[in-house]
N, C-alpha and C positions, 0 to 999 in steps of 0.2 A: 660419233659421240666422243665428246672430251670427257676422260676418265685424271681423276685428282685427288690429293690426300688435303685433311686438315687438323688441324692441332692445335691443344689449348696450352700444348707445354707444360703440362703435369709435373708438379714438383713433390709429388708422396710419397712413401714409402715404397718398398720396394716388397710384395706381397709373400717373398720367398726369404727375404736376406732381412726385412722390418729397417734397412737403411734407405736415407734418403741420399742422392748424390747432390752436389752445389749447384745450387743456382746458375753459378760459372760455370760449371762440366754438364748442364742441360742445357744452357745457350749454344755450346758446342758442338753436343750431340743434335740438337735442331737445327744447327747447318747442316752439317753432314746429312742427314733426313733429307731437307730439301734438296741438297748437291746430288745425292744418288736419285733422287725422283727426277734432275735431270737427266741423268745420266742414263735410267734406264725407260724415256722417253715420254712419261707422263706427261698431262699436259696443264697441269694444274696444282696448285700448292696454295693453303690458306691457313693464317695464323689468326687465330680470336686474341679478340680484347677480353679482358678479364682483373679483376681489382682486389684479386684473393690471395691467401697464403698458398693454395694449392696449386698458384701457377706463377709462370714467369712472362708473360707475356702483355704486359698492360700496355705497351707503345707497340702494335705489330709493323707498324709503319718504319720503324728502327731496324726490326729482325728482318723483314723483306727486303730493305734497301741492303743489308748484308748479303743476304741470300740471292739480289741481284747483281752485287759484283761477282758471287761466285759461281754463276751459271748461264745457260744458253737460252734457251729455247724456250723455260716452260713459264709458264703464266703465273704472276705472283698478288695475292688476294688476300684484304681482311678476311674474316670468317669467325664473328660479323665486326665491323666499328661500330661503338656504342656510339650512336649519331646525337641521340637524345639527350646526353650528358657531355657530349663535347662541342668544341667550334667548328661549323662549316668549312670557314674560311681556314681554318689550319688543317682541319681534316686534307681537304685540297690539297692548299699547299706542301705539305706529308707525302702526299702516294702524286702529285705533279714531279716532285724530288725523283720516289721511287718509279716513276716512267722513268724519267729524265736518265739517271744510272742504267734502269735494264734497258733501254732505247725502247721504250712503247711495250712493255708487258705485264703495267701493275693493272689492279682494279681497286674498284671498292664494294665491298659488299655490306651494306647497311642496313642495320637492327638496331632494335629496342635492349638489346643482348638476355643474354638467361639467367642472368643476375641480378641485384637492385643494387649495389655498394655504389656504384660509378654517383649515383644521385646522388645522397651525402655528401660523398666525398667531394664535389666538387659543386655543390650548393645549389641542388637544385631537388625541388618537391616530386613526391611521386604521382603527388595527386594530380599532375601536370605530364604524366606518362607519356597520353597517346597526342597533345597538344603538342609538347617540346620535339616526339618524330615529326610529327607534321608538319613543322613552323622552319625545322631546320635542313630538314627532305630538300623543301621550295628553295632555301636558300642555295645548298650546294647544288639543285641541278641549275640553278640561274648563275652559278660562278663557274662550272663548268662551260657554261654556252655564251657566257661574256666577260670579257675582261676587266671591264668598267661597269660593276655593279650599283644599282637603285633597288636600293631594298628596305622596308620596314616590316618589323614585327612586334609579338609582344615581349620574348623573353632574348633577345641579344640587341644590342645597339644598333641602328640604323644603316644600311652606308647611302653614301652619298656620292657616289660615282665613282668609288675609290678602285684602282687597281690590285688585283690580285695576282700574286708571282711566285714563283715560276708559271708556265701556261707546261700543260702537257703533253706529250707528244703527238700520244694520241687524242683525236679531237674526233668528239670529246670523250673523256680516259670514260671506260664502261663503269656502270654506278650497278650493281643489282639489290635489289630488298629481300631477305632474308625472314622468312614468315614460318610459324610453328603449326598451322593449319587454322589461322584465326580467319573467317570470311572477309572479315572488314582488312583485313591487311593486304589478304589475296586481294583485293580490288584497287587497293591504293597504288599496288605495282600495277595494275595491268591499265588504269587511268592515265598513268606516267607515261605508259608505254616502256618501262622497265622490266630485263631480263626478271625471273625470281626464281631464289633459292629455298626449298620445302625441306624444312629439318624432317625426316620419317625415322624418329630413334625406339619407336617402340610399338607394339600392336601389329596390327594388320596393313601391309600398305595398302591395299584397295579400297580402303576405308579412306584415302586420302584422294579419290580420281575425282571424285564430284567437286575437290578444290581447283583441282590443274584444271576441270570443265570451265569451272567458274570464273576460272582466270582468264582462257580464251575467252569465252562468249562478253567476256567485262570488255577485255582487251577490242573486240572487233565491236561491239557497241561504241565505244569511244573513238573509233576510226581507226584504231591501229590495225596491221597483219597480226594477227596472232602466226602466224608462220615465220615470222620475223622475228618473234621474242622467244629467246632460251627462257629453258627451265631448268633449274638443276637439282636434281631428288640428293639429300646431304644425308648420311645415315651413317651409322657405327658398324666398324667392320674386322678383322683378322684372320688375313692369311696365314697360312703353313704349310708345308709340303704334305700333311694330311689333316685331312678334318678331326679327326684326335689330339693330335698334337695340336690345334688352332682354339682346340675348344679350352681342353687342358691350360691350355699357355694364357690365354687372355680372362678365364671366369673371374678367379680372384679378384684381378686389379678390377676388371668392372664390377663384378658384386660390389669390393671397397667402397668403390667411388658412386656406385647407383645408391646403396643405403644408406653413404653418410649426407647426399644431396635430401633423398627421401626421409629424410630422418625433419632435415629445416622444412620441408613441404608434404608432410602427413602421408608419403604413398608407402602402402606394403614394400614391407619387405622383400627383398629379391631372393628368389631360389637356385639352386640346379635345376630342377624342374622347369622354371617356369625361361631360365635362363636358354637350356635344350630346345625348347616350345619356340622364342625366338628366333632361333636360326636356324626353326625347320623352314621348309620349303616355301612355304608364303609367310612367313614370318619379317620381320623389320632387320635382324641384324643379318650382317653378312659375314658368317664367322666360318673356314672349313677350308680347306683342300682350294687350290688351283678353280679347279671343276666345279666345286659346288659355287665360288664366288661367282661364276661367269654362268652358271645356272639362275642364279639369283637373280644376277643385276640384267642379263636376259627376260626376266621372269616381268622387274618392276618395268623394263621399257616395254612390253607388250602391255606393261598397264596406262602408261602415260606417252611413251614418244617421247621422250626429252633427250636434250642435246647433252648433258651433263650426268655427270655420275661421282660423287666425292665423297670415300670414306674415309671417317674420324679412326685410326687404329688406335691409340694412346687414351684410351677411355680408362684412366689408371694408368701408373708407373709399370710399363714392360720393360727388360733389360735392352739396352741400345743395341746391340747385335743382334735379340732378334726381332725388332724393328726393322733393322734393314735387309735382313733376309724377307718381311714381312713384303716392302715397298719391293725389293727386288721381282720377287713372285708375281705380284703387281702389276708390275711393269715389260716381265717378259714373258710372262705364262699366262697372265688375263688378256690385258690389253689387247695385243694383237690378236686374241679371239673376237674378243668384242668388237672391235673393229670391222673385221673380216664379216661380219653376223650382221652389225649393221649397215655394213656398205658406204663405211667413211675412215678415212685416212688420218694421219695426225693434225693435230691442230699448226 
């Protein structure tokens, strides 16, 4: 199993000190992030798009091609590109670059994203949601598979044989679809024959197997191996050297940030209570000790089998050191259980 971190680059307050650090000094510390996730052998690293004041990360294509001069090994991933509200062809071109620098280790992970600003901002209707992924899906996986594209649609210009460049190393760079448990989306990946990524940020993950069912059985209906297609369960997580101190250290910044989202989209209130309830033992988050992460994330692959595992830690402004005590833990006190448990080596 490839085990990885992702991040929306949280630029909020600071739930202990009420200060916010710069913009500049969290672009900073987001290298560093990714440099120690190489360093202590992860195999995966993913920066979302995002078009808010609470983050810094609207271009991930920018911060990854950084993060690939600075590192080796580990694999570097939207998480998600907002596909809908952007161009194919630059998308491409973008993470073709980011191969290009890390020599064959970007991807792309594409969604609808968890936000609606992108639409506006860049002139396009929401009423045209699920139309604009789909129109623009077809496009980027046809510019990945040819270099001389013939394409028409209804919402971007036509091409007409035109060449797209750079080409990327890897041929062709992996695309995966990033899906919130919606059916119709689960299907649209497994039609593709596309890896998929399941955001599980809340509730019961079991509640979520009848999707990964539906994705095989979609996928092998349409001729694909489902044995062939990753799946990678994405969920919200924090380690510590104990589950006290994990709990303690990350509630705030995630209370912060779950009720002021909850606040734009009508959900309750968040608790201690209900927060505790979470990160019990079948619960969605992965919050605690060494041991309880790798109890967990043990727990959701006897629920699905899947080849991935990527937890969001920065759900909320944490102080940057201990973030990377967080990844450290991670990377040398999970990992190589997990591994050893499942019977596969690093990526």
């Amino acid at each position: 199993m490839e085990l990885g971190i992702y991040t929306f680059a949280e630029a909020t307050p600071d739930p202990e000190t009420g200060k916010t650090i710069s913009p500049a000094q969290r672009m900073c510390n987001l290298l560093e992030e990714i440099e120690l996730a190489d360093q202590v052998g992860l195999d995966v690293f993913g920066v979302g798009e995002h078009h808010r004041s609470e983050y810094i990360a609207s271009s991930p294509a920018v911060v990854l091609a950084a993060a690939a001069a600075r590192t080796k090994k580990i694999r570097l991933t939207s998480a998600v590109s907002v596909l809908s509200s952007d161009d194919p062809v630059r998308v491409f071109q973008q993470f073709a670059t980011v191969d290009l620098i890390s020599n064959g280790r970007a991807e792309i992970m594409a969604g609808r994203g968890s936000f609606i600003e992108s639409y506006p901002l860049f002139g396009y209707d929401l009423q045209n949601y699920n139309e604009l992924f789909e129109e623009k899906l077809d496009l980027l996986l046809r510019i990945r598979e040819e270099e001389h594209v013939h394409w028409e649609g209804k919402h971007r210009a036509a091409l007409a044989g035109q060449g797209v460049y750079p080409r990327s190393v890897q041929s062709p760079i992996p695309v995966w679809i990033a899906v919130g448990g919606t059916p119709k989306s689960v299907v649209r990946a497994a039609l593709n024959g596309l890896p998929m990524a399941l955001a599980i940020i809340g509730g019961q993950p079991e509640r979520f197997v009848p999707f990964v069912n539906l994705y095989r059985e979609a996928a092998k209906e349409a001729g694909h191996d489902p044995a062939s297609l990753p799946i990678s369960i994405n969920s919200h997580g924090y380690i510590a050297d104990t589950s006290q101190q994990a709990a303690d250290e990350s509630f705030q910044p995630f209370l912060d940030t779950m009720n002021r989202i909850g606040k734009e989209r009508g959900w309750a209130p968040m608790t201690r209570a209900g927060f505790e309830a979470e990160r019990g033992p079948k619960g969605a988050l992965v919050v605690g000790s060494p041991q309880k992460a790798i109890d967990k994330i043990m727990y959701e692959y006897e629920l699905f089998g899947h080849q991935r595992f990527m937890l969001q830690f920065t759900v909320g402004s944490i102080p940057h050191t201990k973030v990377m005590r967080c990844i450290e833990l991670f990377g040398t006190k999970v990992a190589p259980v997990i591994r050893k448990e499942v019977g596969v080596g690093t990526s």
